[in-house]
Each structure stands twice: as structure tokens, then as C-alpha cells.
C-alpha positions in Angstrom: 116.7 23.5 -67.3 120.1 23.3 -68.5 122.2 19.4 -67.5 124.0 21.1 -64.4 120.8 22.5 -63.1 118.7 19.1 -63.6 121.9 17.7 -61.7 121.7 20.0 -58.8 118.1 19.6 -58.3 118.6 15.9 -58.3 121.5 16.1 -55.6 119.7 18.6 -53.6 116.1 16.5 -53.7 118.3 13.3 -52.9 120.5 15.2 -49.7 117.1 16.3 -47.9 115.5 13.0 -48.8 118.5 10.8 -47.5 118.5 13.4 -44.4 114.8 12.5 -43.8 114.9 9.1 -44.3 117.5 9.2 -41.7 115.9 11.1 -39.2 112.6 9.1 -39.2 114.7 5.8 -39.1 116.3 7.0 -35.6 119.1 5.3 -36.6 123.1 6.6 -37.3 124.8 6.5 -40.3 127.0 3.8 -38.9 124.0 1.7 -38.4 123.0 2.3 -42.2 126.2 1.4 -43.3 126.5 -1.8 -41.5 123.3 -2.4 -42.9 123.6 -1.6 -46.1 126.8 -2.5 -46.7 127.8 0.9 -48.0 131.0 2.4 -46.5 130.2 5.1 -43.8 132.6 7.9 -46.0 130.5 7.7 -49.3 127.4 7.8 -46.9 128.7 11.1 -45.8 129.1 11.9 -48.8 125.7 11.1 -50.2 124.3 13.0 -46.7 126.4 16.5 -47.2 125.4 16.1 -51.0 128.8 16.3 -52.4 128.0 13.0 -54.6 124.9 10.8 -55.3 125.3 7.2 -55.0 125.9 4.8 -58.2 123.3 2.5 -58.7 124.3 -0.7 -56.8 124.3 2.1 -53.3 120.7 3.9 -54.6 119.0 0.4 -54.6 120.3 -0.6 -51.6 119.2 2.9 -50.1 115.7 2.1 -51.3 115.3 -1.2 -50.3 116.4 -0.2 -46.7 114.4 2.4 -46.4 111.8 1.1 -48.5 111.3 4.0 -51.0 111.4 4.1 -54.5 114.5 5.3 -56.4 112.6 7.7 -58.2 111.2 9.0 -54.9 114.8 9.2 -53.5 116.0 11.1 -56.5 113.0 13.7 -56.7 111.3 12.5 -60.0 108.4 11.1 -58.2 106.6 12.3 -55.2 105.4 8.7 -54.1 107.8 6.8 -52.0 106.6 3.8 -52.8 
């Protein structure tokens, strides 16, 4: 796999994953900003997969949703 591939897998893996997590949450984007602290727009963002989050955002992600990093990104298959 060439850098922009590996790159697109990992933005891909992290939109449906971030999608998910959202979904079985039942809650709204505006309620994970609030509580994550991340602005609603780069939430968007991270949801439509036009950017992944730095990592001050990913580890707030993860400890909301209580998933690993790894999991989030797709390099692991445990969430934990």
C-alpha cells in the first residue's frame, strides 16, 4: 500500500467507526461536542471523513466513547 492509500483506509475505517459510535450512543453531534469539547464543525468534519482528528480530538473521542485509538483508526479490531 502506497502513503495515500494507507491514508484513505485510515479515514474511511475512522468515518464508519465515528458513524457507529454515534449511532449506538443515541446521542447528536451537538451532544458529543458539548461533551467533548470538540467544536461541532471539525466533528462534521471528522463524520463526512473530510479530515481525521489531531490527537488531543482522537483521545478525547476514545475516552468518550470508550474505544481504543487504534480501534477508532482501524489498526486494531478490539475496541478496548
Amino acid at each position: 500500500m502506497t502513503r495515500q492509500e494507507i491514508r484513505s483506509y485510515i479515514r474511511k475505517t475512522f468515518r464508519k467507526r465515528i458513524q457507529l459510535l454515534l449511532a449506538e450512543s443515541g446521542q447528536t453531534q451537538v451532544e458529543i461536542s458539548r461533551a467533548t469539547g470538540i467544536n461541532k464543525k471539525l466533528l462534521n468534519k471528522y463524520m463526512s471523513g473530510e479530515i481525521l482528528p489531531g490527537p488531543d480530538n482522537l483521545v478525547a473521542l476514545g475516552e468518550y466513547f470508550e474505544v481504543s485509538i487504534d480501534w477508532m483508526l482501524g489498526t486494531s479490531e478490539d475496541r478496548a
